[in-house]
Structures are given as C-alpha cells and as structure tokens.
N, CA and C atoms as a LAMMPS dump frame, in Angstrom:
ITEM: TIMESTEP
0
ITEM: NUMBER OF ATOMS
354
ITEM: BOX BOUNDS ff ff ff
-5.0000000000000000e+02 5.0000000000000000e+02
-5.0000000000000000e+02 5.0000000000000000e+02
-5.0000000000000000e+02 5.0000000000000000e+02
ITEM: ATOMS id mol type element x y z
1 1 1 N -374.109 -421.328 -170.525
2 1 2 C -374.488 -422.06 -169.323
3 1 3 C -373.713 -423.367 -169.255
4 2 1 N -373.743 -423.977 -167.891
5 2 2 C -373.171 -425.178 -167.982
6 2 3 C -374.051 -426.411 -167.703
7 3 1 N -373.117 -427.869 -167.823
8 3 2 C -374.212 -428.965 -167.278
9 3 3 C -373.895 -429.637 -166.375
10 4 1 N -374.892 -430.133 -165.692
11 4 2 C -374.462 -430.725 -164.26
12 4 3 C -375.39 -431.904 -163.668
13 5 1 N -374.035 -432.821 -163.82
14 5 2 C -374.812 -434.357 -163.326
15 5 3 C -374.784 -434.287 -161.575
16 6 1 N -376.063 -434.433 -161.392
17 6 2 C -376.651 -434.944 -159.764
18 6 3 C -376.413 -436.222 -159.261
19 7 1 N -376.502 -436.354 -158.397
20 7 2 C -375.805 -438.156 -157.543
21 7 3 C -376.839 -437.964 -156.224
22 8 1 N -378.075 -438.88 -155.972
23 8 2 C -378.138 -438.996 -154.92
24 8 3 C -378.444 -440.601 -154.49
25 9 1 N -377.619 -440.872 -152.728
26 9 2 C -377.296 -442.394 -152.519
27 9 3 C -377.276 -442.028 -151.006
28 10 1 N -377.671 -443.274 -150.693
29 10 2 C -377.681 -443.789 -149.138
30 10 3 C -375.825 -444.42 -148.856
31 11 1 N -375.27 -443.982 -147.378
32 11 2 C -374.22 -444.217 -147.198
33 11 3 C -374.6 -444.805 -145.466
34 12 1 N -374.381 -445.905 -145.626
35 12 2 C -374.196 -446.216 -143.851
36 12 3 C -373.201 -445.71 -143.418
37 13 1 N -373.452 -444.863 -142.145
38 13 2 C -372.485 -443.793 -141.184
39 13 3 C -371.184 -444.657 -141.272
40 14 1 N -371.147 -445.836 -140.318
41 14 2 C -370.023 -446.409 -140.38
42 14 3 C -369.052 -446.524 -141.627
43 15 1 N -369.468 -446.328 -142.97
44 15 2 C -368.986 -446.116 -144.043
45 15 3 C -368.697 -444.656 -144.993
46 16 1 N -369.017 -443.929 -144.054
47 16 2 C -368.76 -442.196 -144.16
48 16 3 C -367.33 -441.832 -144.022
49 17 1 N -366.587 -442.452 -143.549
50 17 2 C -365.003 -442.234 -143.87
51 17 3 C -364.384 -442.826 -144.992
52 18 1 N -365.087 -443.965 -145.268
53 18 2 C -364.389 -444.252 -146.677
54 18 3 C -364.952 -443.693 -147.72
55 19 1 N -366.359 -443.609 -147.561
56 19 2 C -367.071 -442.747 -148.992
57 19 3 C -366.188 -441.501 -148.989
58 20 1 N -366.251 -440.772 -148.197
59 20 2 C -365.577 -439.6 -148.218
60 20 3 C -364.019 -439.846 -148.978
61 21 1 N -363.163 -440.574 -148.498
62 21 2 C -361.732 -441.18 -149.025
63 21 3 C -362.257 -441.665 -150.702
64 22 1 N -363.221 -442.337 -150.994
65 22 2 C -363.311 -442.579 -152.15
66 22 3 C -363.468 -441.306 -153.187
67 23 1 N -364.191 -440.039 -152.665
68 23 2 C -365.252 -439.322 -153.309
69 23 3 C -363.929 -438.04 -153.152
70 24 1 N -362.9 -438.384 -152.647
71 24 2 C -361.669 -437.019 -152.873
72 24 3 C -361.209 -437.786 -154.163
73 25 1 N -360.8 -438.903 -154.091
74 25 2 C -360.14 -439.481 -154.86
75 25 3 C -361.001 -439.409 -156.207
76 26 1 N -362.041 -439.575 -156.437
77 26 2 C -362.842 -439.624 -157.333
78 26 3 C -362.935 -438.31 -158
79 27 1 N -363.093 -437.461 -157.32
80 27 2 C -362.987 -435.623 -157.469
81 27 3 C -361.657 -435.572 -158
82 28 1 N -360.781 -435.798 -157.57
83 28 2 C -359.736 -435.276 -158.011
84 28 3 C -359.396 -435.467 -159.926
85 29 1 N -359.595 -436.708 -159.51
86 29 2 C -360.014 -437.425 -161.365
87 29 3 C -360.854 -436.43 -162.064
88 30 1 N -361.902 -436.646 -161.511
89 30 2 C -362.8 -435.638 -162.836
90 30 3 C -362.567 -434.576 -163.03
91 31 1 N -361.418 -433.276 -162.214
92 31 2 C -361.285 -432.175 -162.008
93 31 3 C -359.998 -432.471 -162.911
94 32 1 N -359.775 -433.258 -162.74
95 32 2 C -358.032 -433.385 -163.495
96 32 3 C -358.498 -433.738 -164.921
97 33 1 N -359.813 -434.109 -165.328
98 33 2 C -359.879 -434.43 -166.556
99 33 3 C -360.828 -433.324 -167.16
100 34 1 N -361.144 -432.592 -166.21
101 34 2 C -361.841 -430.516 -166.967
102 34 3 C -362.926 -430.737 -166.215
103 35 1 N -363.71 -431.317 -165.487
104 35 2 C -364.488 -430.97 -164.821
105 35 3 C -364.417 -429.489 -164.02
106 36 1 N -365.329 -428.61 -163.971
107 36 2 C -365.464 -427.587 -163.755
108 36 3 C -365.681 -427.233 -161.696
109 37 1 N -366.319 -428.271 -160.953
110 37 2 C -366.619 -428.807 -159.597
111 37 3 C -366.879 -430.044 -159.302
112 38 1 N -366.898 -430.593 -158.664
113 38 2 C -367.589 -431.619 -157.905
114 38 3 C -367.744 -430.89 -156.489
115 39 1 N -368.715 -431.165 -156.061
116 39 2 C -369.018 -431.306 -154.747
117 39 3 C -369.516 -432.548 -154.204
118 40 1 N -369.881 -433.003 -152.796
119 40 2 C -370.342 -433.84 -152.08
120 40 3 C -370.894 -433.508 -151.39
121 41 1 N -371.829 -433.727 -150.707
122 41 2 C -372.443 -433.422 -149.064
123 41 3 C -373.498 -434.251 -148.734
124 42 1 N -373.262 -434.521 -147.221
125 42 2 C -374.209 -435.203 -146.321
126 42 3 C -375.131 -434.765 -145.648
127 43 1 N -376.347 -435.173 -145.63
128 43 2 C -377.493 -434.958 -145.382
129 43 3 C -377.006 -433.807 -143.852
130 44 1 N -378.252 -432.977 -143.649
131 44 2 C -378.125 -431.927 -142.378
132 44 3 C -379.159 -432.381 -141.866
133 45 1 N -380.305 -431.513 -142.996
134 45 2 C -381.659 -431.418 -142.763
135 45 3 C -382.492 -431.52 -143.722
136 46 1 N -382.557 -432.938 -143.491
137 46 2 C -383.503 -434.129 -144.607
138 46 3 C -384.071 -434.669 -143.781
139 47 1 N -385.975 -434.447 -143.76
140 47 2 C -386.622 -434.891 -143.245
141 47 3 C -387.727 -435.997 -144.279
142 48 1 N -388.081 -437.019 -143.951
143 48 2 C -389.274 -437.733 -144.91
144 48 3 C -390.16 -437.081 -145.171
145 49 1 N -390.735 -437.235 -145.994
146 49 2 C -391.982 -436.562 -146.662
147 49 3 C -393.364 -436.985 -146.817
148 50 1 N -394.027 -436.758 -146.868
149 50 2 C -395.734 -437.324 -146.518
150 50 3 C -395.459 -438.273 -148.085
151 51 1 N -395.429 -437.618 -149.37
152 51 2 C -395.107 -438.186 -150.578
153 51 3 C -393.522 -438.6 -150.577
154 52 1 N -392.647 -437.758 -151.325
155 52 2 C -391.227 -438.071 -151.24
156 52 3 C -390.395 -437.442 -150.438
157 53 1 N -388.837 -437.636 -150.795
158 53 2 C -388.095 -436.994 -150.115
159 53 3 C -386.874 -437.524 -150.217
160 54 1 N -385.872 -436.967 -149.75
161 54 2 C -384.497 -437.628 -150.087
162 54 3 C -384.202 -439.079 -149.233
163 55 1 N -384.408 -438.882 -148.156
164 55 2 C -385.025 -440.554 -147.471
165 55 3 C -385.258 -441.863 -148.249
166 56 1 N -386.619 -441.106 -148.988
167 56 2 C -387.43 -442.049 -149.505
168 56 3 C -386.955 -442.307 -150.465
169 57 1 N -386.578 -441.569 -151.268
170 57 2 C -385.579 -441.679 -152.941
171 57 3 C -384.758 -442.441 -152.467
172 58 1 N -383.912 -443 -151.315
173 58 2 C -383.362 -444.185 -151.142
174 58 3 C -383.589 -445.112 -150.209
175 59 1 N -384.352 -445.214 -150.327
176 59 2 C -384.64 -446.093 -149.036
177 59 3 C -384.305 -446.279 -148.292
178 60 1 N -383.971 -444.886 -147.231
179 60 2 C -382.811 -444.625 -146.382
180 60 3 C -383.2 -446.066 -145.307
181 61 1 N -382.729 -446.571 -145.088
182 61 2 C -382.397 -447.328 -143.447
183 61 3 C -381.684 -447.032 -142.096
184 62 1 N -382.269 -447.797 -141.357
185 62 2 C -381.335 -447.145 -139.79
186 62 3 C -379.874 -447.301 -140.227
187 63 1 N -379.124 -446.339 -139.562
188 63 2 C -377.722 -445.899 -139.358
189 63 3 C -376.866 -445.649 -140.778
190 64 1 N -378.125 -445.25 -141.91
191 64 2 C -377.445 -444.74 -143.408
192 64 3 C -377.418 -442.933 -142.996
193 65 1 N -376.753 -442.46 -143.91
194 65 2 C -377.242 -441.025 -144.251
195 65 3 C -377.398 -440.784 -145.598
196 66 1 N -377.889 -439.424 -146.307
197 66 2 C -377.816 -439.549 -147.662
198 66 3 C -377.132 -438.391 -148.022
199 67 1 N -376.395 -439.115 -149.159
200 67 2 C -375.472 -438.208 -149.738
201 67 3 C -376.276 -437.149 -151.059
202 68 1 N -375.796 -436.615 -150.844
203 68 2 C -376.178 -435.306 -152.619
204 68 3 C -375.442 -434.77 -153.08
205 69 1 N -374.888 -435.133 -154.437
206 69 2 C -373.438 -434.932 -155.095
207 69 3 C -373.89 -434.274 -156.27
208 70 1 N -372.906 -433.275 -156.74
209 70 2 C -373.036 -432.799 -158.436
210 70 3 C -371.732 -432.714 -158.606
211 71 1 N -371.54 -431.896 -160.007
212 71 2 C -370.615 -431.777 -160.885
213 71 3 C -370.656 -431.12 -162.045
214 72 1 N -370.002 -430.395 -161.971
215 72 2 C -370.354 -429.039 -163.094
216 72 3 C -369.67 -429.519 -164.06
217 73 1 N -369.638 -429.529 -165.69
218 73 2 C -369.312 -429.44 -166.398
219 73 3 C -369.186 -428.217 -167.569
220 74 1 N -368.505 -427.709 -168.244
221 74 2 C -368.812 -426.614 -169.288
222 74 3 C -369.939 -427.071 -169.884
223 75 1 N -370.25 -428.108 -170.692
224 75 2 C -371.019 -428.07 -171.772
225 75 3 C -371.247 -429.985 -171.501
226 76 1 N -372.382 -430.377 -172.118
227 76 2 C -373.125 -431.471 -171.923
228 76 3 C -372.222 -432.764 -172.893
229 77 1 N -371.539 -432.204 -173.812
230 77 2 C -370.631 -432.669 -174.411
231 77 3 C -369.222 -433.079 -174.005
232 78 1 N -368.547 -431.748 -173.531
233 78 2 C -367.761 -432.394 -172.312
234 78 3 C -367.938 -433.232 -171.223
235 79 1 N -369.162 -432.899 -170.633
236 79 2 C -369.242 -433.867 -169.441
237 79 3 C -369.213 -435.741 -169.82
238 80 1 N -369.542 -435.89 -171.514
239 80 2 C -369.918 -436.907 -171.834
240 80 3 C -368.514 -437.815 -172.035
241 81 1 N -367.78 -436.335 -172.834
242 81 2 C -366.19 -437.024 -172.812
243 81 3 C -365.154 -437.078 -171.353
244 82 1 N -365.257 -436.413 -170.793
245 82 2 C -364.865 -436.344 -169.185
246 82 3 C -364.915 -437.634 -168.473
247 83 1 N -366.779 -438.095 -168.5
248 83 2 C -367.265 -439.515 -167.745
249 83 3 C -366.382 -440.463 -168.299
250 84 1 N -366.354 -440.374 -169.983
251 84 2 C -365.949 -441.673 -170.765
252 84 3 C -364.315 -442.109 -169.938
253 85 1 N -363.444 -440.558 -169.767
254 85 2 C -362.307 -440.856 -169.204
255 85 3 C -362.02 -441.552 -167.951
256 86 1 N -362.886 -440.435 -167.225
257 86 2 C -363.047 -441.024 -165.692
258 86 3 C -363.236 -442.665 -165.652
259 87 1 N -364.431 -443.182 -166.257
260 87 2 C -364.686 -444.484 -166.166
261 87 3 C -363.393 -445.495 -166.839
262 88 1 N -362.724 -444.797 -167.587
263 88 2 C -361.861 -445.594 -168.082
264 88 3 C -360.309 -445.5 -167.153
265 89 1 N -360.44 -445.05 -166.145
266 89 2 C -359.467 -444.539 -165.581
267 89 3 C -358.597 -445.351 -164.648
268 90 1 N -357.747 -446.234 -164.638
269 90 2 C -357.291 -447.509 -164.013
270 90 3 C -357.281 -446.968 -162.4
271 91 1 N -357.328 -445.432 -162.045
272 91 2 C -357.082 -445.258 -160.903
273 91 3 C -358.637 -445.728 -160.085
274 92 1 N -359.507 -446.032 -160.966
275 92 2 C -360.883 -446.436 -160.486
276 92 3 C -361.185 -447.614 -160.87
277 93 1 N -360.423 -448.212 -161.493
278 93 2 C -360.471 -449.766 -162.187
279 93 3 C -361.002 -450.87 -161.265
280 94 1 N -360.393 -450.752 -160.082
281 94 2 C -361.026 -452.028 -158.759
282 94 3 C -362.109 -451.172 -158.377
283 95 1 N -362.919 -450.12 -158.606
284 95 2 C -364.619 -450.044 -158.028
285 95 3 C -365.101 -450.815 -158.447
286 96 1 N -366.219 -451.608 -157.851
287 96 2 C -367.369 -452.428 -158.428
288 96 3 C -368.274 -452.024 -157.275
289 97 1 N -369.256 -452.752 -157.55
290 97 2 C -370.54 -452.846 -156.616
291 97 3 C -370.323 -453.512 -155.716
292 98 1 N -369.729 -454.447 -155.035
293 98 2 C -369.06 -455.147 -154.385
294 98 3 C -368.637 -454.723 -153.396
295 99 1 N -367.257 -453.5 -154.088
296 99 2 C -366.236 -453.005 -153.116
297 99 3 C -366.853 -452.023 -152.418
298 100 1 N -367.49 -450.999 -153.03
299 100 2 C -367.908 -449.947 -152.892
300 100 3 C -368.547 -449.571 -151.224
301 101 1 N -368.326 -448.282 -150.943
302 101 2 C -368.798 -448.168 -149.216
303 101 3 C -370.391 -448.171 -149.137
304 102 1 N -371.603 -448.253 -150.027
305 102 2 C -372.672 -448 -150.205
306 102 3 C -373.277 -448.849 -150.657
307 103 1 N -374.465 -448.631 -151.058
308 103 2 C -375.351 -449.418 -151.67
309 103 3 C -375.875 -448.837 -153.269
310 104 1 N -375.158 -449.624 -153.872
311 104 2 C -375.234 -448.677 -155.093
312 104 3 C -376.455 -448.595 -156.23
313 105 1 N -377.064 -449.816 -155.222
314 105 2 C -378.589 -450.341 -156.291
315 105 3 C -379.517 -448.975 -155.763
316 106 1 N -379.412 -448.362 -154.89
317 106 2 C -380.746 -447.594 -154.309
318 106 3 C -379.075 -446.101 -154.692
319 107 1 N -378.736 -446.105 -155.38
320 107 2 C -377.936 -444.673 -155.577
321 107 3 C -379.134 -444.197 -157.4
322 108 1 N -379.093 -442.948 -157.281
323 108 2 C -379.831 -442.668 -158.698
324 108 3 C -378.477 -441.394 -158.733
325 109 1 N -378.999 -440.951 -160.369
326 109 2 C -378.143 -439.551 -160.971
327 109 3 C -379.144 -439.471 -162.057
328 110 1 N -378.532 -438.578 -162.889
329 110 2 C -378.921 -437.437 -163.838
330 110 3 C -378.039 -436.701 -164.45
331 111 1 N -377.894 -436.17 -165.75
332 111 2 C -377.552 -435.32 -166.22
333 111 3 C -378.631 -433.976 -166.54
334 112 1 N -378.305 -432.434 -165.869
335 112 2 C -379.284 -431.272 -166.244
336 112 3 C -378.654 -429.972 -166.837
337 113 1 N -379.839 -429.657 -167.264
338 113 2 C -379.293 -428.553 -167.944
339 113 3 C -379.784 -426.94 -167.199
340 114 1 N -379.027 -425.639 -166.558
341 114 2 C -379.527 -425.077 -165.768
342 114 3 C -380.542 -424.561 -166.773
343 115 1 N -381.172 -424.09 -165.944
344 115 2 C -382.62 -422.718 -166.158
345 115 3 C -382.556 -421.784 -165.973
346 116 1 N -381.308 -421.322 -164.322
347 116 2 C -381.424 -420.504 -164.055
348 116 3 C -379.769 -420.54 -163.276
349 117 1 N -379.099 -419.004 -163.503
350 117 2 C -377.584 -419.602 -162.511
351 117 3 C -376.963 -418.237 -162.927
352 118 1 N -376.772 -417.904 -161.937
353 118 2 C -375.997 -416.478 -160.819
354 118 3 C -374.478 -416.57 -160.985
C-alpha cells in the first residue's frame, strides 16, 4: 500500500490563478523528487454542515474557495525523505507566509495510511 499526505486550505478566488501557478510548480518538484501523484482541486460541491465541513475546517470567508490536495507516496518513509527535499528546494526558497496566495494559518494536512485502495 501507499501513503498519502492530505492538504486542506481556504484560497480567495481572486488568488486562484496564482495558487494554481504555485501548486504546478510545486507538483512538479515533488514528482521530480518520486512522489507517486499530487493532485489539487477546488471546491464543486461543499456545502456547511450543521457540525463540520470543509467550510468550516477553514473558516471559509466571502469570496475564498477551498482547496483539497493529496499526494501519494510509495511508502511513509519516502514521503518523509521526498518532503525533507522538497522543503529544501531553492526552487521554493522565497515561499513564506507572507508571499503565499492564501491564508496559510487556517490551511491544515496530514499524513495517512490507506485501509482500503483499488
């Protein structure tokens, strides 16, 4: 089986062309360093929830959408050496919290392990 870190974050629309420009560029890195996928995608049909919901997991605000990202890795070990690269990777060196198209305080992730996979 493999492992696969989750990403979910609020993106204000107006900032949906650069997340997107960031998140090829970002893909391309981790795929170039053995990552197995990345994907990205923007909310369709995400509605709030009486309790939670993807909304609420970020505190979506007017004119955000929310993103839901993974990334497959072979093994939980690789993914650990993969990140270490990626993060060290000068082609990502100027990200900060700062620059970034989002709000990165209300972004969460995870690393999982499947249960179940076709």
């Amino acid at each position: 089986m493999s492992y696969v870190d989750g990403y979910v974050l609020p993106v204000p629309k107006k900032n949906l062309a650069k997340y997107r420009a960031l998140a090829r560029k970002a893909g391309r890195i981790w795929m170039e360093y053995g990552a197995l996928q990345y994907v990205e995608t923007v909310e369709d049909d995400v509605k709030p929830g009486k309790l939670t919901s993807f909304p609420q997991s970020v505190k979506l605000k007017k004119g955000e959408v929310v993103i839901f990202s993974w990334i497959v890795f072979k093994t939980r070990k690789q993914r650990d050496s993969i990140n270490k690269k990626v993060m060290a990777d000068p082609r990502l060196a100027n990200m900060n919290i700062n620059t970034m198209p989002f709000d990165g305080k209300r972004m969460f992730w995870g690393g999982f392990k499947p249960i179940v996979q076709f």
